[in-house]
N, CA, C, O and CB atoms as a CASP TS submission, in Angstrom:
PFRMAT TS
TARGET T0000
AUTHOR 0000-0000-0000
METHOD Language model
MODEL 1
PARENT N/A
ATOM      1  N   UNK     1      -3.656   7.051  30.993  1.00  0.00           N
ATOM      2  CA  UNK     1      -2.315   7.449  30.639  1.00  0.00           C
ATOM      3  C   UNK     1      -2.369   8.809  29.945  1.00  0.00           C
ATOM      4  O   UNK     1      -3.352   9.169  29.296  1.00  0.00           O
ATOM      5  CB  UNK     1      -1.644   6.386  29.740  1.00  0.00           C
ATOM      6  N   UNK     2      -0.982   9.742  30.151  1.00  0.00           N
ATOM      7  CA  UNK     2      -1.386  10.673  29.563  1.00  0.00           C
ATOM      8  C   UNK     2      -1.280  10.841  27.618  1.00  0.00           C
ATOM      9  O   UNK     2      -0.485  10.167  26.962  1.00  0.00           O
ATOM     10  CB  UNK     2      -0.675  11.607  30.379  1.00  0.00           C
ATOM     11  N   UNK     3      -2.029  11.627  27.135  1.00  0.00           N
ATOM     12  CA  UNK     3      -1.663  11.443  25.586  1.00  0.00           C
ATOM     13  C   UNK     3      -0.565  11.091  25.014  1.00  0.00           C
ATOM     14  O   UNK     3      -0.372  10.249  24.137  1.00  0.00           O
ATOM     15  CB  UNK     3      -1.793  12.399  24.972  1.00  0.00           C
ATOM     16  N   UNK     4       0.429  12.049  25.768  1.00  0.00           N
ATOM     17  CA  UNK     4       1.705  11.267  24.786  1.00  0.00           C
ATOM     18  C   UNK     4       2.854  10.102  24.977  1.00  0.00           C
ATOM     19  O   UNK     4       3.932   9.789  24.473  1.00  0.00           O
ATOM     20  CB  UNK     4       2.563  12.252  24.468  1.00  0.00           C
ATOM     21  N   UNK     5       1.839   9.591  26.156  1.00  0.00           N
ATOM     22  CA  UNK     5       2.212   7.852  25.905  1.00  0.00           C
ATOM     23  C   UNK     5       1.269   7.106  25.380  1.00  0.00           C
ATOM     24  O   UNK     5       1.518   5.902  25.421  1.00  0.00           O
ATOM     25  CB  UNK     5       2.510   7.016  27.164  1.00  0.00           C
ATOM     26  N   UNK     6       0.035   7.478  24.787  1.00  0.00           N
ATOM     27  CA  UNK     6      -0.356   6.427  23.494  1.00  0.00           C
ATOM     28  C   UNK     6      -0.164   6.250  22.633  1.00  0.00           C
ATOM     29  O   UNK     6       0.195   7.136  21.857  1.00  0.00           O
ATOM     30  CB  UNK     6      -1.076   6.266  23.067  1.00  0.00           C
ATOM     31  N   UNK     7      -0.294   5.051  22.308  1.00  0.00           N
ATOM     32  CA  UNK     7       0.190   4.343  20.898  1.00  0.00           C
ATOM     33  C   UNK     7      -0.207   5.233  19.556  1.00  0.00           C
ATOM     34  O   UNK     7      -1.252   5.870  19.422  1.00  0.00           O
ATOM     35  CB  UNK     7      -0.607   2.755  20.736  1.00  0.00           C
ATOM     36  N   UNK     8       1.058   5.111  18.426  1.00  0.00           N
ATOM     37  CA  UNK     8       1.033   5.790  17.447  1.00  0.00           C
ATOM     38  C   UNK     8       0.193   5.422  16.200  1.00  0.00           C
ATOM     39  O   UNK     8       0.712   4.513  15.552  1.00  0.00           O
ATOM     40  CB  UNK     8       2.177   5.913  17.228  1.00  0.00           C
ATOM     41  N   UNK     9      -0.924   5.874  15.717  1.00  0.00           N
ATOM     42  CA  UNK     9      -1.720   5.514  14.778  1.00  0.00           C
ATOM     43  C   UNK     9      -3.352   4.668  15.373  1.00  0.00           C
ATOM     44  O   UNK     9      -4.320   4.239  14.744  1.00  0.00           O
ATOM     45  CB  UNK     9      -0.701   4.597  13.871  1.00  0.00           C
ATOM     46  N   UNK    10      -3.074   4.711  16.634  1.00  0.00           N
ATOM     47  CA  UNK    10      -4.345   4.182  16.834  1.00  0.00           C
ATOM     48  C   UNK    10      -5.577   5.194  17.908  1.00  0.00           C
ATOM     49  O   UNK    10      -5.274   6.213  18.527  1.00  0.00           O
ATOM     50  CB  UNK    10      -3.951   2.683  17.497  1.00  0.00           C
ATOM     51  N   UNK    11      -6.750   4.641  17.873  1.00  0.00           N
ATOM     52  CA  UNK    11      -7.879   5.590  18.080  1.00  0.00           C
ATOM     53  C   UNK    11      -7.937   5.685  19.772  1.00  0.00           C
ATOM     54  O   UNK    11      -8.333   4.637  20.283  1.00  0.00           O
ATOM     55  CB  UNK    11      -9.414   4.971  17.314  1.00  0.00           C
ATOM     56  N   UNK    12      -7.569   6.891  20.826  1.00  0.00           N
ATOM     57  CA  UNK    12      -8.004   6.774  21.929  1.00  0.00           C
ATOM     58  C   UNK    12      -9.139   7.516  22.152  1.00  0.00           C
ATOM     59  O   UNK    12      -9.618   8.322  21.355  1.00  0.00           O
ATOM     60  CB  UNK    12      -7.145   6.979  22.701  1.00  0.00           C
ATOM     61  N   UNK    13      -9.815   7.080  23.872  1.00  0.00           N
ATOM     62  CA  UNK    13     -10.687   8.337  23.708  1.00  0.00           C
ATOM     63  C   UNK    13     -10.117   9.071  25.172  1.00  0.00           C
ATOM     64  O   UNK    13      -9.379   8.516  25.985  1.00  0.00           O
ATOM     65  CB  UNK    13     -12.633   7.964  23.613  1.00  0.00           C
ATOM     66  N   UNK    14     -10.707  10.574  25.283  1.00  0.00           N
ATOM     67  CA  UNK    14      -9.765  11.561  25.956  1.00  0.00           C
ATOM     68  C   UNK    14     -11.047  10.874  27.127  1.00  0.00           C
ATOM     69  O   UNK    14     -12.172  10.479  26.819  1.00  0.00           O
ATOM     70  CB  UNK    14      -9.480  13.639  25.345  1.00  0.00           C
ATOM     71  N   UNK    15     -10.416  10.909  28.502  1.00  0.00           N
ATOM     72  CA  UNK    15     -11.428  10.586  29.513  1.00  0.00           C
ATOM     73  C   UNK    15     -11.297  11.767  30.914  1.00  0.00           C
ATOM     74  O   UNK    15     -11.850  11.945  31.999  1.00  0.00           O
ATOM     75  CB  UNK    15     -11.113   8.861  30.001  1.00  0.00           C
ATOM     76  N   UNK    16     -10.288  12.344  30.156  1.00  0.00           N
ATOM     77  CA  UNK    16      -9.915  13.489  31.419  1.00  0.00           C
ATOM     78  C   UNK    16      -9.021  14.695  31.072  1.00  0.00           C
ATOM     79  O   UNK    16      -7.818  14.486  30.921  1.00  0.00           O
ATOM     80  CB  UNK    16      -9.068  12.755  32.659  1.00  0.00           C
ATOM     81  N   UNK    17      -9.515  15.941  30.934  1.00  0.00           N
ATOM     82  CA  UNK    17      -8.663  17.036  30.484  1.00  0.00           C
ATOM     83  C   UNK    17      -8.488  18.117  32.137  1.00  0.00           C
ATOM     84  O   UNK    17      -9.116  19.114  32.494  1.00  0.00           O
ATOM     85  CB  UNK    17      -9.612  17.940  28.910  1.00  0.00           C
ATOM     86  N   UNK    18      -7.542  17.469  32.701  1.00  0.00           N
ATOM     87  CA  UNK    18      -6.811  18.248  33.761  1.00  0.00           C
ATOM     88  C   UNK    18      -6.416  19.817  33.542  1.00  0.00           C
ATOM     89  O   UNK    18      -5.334  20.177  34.005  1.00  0.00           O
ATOM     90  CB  UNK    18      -5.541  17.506  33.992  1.00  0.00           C
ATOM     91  N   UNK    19      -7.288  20.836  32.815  1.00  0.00           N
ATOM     92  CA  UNK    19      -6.224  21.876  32.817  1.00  0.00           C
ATOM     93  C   UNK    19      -7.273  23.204  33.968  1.00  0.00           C
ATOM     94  O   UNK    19      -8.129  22.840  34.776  1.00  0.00           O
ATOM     95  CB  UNK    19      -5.748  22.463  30.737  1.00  0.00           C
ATOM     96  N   UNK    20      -6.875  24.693  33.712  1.00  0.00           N
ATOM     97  CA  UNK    20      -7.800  25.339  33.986  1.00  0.00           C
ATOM     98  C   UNK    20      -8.473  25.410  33.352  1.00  0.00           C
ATOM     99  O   UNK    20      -8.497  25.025  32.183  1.00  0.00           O
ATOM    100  CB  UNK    20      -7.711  26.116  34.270  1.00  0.00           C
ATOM    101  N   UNK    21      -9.720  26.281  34.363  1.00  0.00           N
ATOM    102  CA  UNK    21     -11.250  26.503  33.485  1.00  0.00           C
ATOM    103  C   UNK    21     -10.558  26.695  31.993  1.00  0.00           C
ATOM    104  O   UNK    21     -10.430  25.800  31.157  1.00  0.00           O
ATOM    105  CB  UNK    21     -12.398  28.209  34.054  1.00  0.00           C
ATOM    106  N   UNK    22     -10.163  28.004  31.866  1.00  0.00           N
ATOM    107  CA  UNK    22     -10.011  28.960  30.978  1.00  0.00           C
ATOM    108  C   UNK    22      -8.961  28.797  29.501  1.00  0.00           C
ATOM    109  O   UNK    22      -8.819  29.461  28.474  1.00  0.00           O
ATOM    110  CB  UNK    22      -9.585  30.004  31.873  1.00  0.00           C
ATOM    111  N   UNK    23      -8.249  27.314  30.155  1.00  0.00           N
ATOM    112  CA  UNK    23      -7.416  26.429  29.311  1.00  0.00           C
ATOM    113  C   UNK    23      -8.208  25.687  28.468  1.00  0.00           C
ATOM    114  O   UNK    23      -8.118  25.698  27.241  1.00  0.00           O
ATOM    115  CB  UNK    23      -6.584  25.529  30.055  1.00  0.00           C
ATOM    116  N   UNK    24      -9.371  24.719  29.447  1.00  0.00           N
ATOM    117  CA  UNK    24      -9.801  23.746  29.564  1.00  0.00           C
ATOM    118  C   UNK    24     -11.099  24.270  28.429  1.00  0.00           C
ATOM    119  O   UNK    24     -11.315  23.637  27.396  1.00  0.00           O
ATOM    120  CB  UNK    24      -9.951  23.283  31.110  1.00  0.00           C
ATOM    121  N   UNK    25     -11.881  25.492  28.810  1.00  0.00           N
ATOM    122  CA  UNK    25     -12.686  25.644  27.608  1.00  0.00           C
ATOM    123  C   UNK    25     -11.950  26.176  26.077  1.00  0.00           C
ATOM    124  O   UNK    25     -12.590  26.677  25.152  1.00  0.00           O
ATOM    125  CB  UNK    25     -13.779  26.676  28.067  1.00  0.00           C
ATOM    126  N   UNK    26     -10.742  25.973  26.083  1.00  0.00           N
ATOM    127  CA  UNK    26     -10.358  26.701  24.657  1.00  0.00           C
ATOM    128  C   UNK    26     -10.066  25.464  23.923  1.00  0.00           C
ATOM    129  O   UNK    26     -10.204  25.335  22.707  1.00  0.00           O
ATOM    130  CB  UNK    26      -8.958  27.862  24.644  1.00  0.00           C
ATOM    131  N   UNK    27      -9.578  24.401  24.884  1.00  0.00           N
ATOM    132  CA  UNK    27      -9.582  22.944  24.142  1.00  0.00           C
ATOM    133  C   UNK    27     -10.419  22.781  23.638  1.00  0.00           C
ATOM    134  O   UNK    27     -10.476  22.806  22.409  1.00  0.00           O
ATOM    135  CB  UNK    27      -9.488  21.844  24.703  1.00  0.00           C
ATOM    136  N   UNK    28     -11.961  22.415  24.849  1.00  0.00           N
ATOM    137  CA  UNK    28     -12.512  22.236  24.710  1.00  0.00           C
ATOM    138  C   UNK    28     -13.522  22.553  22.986  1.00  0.00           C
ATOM    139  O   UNK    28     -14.181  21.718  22.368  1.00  0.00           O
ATOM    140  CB  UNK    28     -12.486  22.434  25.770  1.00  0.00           C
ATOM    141  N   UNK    29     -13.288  24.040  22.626  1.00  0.00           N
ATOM    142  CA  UNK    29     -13.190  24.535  21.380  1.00  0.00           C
ATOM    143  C   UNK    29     -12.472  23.920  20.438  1.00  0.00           C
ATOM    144  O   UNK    29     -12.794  24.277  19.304  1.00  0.00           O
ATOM    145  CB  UNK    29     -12.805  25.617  21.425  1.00  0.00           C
ATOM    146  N   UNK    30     -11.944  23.430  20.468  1.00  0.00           N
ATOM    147  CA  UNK    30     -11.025  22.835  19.348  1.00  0.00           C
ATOM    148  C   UNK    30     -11.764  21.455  19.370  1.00  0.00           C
ATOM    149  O   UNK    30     -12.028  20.917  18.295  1.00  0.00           O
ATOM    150  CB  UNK    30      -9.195  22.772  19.695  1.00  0.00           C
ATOM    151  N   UNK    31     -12.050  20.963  20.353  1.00  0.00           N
ATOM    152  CA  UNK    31     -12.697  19.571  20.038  1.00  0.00           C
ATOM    153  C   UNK    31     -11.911  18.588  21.249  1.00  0.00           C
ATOM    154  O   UNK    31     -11.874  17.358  21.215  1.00  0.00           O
ATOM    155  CB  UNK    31     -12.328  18.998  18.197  1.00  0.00           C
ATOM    156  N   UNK    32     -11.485  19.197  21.992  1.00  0.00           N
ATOM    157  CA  UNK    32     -10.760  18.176  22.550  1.00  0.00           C
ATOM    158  C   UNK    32     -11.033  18.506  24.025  1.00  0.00           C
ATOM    159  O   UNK    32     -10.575  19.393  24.744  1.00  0.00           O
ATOM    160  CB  UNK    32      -9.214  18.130  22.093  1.00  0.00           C
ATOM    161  N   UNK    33     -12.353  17.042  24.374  1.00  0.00           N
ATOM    162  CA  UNK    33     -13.105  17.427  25.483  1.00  0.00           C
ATOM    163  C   UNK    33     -13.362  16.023  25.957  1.00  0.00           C
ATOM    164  O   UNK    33     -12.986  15.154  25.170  1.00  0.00           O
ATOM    165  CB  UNK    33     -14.407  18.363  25.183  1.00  0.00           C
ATOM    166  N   UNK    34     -13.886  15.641  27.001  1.00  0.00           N
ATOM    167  CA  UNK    34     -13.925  14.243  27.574  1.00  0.00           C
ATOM    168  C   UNK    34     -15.025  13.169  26.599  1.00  0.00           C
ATOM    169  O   UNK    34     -16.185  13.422  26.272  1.00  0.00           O
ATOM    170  CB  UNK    34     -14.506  14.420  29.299  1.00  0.00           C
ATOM    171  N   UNK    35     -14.214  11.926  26.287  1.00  0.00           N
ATOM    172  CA  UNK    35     -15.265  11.299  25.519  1.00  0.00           C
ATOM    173  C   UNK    35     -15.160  11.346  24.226  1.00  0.00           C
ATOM    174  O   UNK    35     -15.897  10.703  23.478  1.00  0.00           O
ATOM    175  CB  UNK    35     -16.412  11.757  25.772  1.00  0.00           C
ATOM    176  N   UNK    36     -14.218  12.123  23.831  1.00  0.00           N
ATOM    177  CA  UNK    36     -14.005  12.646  21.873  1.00  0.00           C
ATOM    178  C   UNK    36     -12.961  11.409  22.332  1.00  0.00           C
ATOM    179  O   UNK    36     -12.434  10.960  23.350  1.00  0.00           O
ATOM    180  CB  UNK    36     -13.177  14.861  20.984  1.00  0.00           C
ATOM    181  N   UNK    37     -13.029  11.147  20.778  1.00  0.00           N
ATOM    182  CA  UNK    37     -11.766   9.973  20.269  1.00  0.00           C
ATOM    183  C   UNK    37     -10.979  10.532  19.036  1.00  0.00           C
ATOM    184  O   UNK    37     -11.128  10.845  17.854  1.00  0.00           O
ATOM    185  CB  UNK    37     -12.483   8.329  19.697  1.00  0.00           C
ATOM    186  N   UNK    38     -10.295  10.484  19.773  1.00  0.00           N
ATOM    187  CA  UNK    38      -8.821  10.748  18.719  1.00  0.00           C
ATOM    188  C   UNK    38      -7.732   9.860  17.946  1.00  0.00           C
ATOM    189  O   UNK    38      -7.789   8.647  18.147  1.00  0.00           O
ATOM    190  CB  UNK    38      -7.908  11.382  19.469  1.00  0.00           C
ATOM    191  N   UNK    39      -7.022  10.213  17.322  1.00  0.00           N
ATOM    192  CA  UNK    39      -5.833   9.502  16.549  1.00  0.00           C
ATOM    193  C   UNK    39      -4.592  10.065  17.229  1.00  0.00           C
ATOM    194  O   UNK    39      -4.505  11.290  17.150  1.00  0.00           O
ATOM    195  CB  UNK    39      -5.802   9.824  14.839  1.00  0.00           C
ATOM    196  N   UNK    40      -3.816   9.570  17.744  1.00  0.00           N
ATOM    197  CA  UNK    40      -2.449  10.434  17.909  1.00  0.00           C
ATOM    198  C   UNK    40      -1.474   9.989  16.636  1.00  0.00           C
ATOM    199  O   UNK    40      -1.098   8.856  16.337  1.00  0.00           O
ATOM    200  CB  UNK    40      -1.600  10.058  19.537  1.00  0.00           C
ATOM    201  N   UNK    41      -1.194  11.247  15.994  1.00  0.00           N
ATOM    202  CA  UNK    41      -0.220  10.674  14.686  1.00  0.00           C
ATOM    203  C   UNK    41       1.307  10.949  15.034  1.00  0.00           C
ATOM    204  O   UNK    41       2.131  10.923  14.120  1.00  0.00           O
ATOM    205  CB  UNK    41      -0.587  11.562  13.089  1.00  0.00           C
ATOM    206  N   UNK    42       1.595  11.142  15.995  1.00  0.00           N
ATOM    207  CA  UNK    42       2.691  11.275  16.460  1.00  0.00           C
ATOM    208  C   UNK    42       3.333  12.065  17.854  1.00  0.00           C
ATOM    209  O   UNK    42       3.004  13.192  18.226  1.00  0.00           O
ATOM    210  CB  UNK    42       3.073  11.639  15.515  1.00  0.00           C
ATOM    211  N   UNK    43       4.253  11.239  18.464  1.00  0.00           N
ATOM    212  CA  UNK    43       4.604  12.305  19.751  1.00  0.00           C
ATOM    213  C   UNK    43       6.250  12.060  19.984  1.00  0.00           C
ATOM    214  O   UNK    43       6.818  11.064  20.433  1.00  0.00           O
ATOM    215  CB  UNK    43       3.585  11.857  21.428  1.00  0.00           C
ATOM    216  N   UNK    44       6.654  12.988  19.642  1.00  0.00           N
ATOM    217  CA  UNK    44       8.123  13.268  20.075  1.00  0.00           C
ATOM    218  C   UNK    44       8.457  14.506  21.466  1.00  0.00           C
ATOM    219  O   UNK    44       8.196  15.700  21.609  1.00  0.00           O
ATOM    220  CB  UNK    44       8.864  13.864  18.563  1.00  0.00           C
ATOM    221  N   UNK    45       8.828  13.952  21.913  1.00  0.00           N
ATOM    222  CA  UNK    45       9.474  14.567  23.416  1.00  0.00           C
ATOM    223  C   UNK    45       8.543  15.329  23.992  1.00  0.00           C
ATOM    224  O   UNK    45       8.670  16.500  24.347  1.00  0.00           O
ATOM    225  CB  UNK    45      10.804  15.535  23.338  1.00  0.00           C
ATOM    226  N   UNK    46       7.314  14.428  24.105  1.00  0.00           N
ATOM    227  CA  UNK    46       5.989  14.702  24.742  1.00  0.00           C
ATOM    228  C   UNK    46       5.157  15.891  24.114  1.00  0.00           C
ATOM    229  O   UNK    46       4.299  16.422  24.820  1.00  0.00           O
ATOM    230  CB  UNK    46       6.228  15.010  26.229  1.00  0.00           C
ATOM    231  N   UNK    47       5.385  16.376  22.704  1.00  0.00           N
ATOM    232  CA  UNK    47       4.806  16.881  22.109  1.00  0.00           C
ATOM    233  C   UNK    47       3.885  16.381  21.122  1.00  0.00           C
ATOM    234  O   UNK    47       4.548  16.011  20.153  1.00  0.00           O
ATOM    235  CB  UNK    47       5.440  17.453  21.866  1.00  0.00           C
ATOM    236  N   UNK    48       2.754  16.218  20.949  1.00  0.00           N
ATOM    237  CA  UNK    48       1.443  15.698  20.575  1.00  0.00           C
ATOM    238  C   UNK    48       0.973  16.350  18.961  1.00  0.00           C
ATOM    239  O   UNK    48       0.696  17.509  18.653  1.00  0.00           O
ATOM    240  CB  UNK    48       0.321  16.179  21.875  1.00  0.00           C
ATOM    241  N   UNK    49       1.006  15.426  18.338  1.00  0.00           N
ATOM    242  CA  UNK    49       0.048  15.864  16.833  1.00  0.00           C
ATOM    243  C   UNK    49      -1.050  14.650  16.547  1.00  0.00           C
ATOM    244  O   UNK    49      -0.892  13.552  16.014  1.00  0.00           O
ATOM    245  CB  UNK    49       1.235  15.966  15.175  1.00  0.00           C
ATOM    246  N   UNK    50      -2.242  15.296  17.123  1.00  0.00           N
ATOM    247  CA  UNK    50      -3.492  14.279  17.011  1.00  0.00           C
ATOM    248  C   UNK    50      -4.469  14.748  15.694  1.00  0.00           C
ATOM    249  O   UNK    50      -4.428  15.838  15.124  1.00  0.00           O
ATOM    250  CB  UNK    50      -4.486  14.344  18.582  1.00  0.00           C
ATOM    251  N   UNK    51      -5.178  13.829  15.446  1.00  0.00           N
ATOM    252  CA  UNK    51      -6.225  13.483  14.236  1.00  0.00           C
ATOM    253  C   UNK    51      -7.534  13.414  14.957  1.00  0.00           C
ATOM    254  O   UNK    51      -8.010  12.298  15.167  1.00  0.00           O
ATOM    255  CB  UNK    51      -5.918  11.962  13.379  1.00  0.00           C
ATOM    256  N   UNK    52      -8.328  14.759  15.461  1.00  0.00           N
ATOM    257  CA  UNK    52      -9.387  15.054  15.912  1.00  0.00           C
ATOM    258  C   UNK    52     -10.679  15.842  14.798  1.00  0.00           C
ATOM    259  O   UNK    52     -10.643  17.070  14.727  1.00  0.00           O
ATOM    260  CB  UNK    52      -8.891  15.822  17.034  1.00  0.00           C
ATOM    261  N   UNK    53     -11.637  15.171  14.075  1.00  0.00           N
ATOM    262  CA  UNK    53     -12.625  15.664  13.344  1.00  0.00           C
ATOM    263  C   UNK    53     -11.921  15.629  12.225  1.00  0.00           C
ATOM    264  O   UNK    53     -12.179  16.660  11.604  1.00  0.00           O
ATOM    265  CB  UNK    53     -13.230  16.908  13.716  1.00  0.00           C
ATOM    266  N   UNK    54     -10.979  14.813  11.509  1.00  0.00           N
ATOM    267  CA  UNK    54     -10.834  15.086  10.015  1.00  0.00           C
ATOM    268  C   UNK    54      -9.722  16.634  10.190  1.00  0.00           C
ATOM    269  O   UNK    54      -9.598  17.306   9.166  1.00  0.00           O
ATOM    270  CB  UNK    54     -12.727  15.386   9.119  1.00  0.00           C
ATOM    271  N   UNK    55      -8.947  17.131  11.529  1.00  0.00           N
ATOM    272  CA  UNK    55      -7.709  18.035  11.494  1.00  0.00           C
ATOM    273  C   UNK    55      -6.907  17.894  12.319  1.00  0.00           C
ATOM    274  O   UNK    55      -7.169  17.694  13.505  1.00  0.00           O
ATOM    275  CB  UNK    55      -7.871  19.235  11.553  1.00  0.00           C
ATOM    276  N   UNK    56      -5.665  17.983  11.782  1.00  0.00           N
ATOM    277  CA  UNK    56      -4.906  17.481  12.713  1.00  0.00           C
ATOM    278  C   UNK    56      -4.377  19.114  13.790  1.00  0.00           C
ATOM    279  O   UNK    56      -4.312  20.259  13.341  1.00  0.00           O
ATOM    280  CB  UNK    56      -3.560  16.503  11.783  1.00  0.00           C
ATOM    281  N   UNK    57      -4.133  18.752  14.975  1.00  0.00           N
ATOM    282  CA  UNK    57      -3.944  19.395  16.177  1.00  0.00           C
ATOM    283  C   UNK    57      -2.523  19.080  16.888  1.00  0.00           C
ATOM    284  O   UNK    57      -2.136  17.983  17.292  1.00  0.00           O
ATOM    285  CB  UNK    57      -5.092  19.013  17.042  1.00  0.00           C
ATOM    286  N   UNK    58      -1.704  20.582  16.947  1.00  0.00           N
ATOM    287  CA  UNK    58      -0.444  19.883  17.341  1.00  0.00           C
ATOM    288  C   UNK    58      -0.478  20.397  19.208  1.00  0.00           C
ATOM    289  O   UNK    58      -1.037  21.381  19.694  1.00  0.00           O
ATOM    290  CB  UNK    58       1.170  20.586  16.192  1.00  0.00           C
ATOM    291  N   UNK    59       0.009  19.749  19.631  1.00  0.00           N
ATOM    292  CA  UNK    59      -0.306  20.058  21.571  1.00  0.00           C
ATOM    293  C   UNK    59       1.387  20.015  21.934  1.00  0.00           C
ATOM    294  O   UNK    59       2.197  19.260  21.396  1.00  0.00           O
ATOM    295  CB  UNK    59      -1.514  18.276  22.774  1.00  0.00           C
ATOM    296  N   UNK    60       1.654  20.937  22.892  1.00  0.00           N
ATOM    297  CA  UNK    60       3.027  21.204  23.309  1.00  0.00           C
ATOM    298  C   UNK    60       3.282  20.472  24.475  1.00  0.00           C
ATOM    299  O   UNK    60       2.309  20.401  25.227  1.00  0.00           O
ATOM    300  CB  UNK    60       3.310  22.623  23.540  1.00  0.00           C
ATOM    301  N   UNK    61       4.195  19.965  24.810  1.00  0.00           N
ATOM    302  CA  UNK    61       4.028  19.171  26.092  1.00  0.00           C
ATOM    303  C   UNK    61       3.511  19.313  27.273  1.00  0.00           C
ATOM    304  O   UNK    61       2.968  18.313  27.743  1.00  0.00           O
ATOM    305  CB  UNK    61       4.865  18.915  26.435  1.00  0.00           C
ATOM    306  N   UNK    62       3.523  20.316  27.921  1.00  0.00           N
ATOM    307  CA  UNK    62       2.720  20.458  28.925  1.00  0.00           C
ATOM    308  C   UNK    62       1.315  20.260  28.851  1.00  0.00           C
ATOM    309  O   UNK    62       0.706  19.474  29.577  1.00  0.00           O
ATOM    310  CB  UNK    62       2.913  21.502  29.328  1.00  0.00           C
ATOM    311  N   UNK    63       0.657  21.171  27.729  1.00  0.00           N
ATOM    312  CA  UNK    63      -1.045  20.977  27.565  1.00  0.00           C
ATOM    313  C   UNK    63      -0.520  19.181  27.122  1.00  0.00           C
ATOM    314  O   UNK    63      -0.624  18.543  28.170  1.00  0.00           O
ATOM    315  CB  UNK    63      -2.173  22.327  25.871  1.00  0.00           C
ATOM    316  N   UNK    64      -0.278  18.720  26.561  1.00  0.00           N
ATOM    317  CA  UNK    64      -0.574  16.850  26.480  1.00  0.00           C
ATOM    318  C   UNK    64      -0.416  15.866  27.821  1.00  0.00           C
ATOM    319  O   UNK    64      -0.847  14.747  28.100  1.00  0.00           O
ATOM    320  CB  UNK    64       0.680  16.096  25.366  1.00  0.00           C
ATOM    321  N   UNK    65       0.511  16.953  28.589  1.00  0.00           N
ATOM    322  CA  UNK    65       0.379  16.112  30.036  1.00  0.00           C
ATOM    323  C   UNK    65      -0.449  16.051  30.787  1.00  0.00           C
ATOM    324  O   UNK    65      -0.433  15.447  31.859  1.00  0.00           O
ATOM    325  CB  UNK    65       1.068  16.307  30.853  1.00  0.00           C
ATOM    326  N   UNK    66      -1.645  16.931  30.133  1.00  0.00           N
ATOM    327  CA  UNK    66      -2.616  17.026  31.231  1.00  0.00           C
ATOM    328  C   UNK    66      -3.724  16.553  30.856  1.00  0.00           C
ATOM    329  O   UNK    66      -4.670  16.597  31.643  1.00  0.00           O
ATOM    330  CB  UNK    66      -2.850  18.258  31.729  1.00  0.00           C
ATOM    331  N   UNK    67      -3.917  15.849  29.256  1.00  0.00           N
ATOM    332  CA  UNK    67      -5.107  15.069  28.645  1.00  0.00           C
ATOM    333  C   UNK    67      -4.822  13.667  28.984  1.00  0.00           C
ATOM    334  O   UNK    67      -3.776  13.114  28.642  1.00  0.00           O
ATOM    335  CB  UNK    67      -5.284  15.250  27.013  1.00  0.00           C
ATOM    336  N   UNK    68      -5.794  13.069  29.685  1.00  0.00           N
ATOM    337  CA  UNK    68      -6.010  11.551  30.222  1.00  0.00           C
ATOM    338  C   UNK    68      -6.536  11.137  28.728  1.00  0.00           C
ATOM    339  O   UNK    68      -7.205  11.834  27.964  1.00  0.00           O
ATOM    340  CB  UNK    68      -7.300  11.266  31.747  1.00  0.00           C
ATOM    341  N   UNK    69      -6.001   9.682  28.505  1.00  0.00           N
ATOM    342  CA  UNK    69      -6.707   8.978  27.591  1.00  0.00           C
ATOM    343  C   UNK    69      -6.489   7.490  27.920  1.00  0.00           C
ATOM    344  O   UNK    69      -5.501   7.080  28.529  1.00  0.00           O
ATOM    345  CB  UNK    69      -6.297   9.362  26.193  1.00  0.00           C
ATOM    346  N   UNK    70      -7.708   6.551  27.372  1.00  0.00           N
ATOM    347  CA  UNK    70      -7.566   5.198  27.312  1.00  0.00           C
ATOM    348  C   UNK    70      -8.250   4.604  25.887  1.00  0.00           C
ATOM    349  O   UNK    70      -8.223   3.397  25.647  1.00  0.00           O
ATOM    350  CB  UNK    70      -8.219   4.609  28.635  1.00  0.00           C
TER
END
């Protein structure tokens, strides 16, 4: 499912980051790469604020539509 239909307050892990290369390694920089587990602390109108390494990360809807998580 994509990130910002998981559940609020609990731990997923990312299993698929759909973006370009050049997208995909700047996430990837931030920490948000296949296999990291995250917190989503909230998502309103498919906009994403996750709890990745002890900081929280806010994602705009499009980049959250394209992170797979289970």
């Amino acid at each position: 499912m994509p990130i910002f239909l998981a559940p609020i307050d609990r731990e997923v892990t990312i299993r698929h980051v759909g973006c370009e290369p050049k997208e995909s390694a700047r996430l990837a920089a931030l920490g948000l790469c296949k296999d990291t587990k995250v917190t989503v602390l909230s998502s309103q109108h498919g906009a994403v604020v996750v709890l990745i390494r002890g900081s929280r990360l806010a994602l705009d809807r499009v980049t959250a539509s394209k992170i797979i998580v289970a």
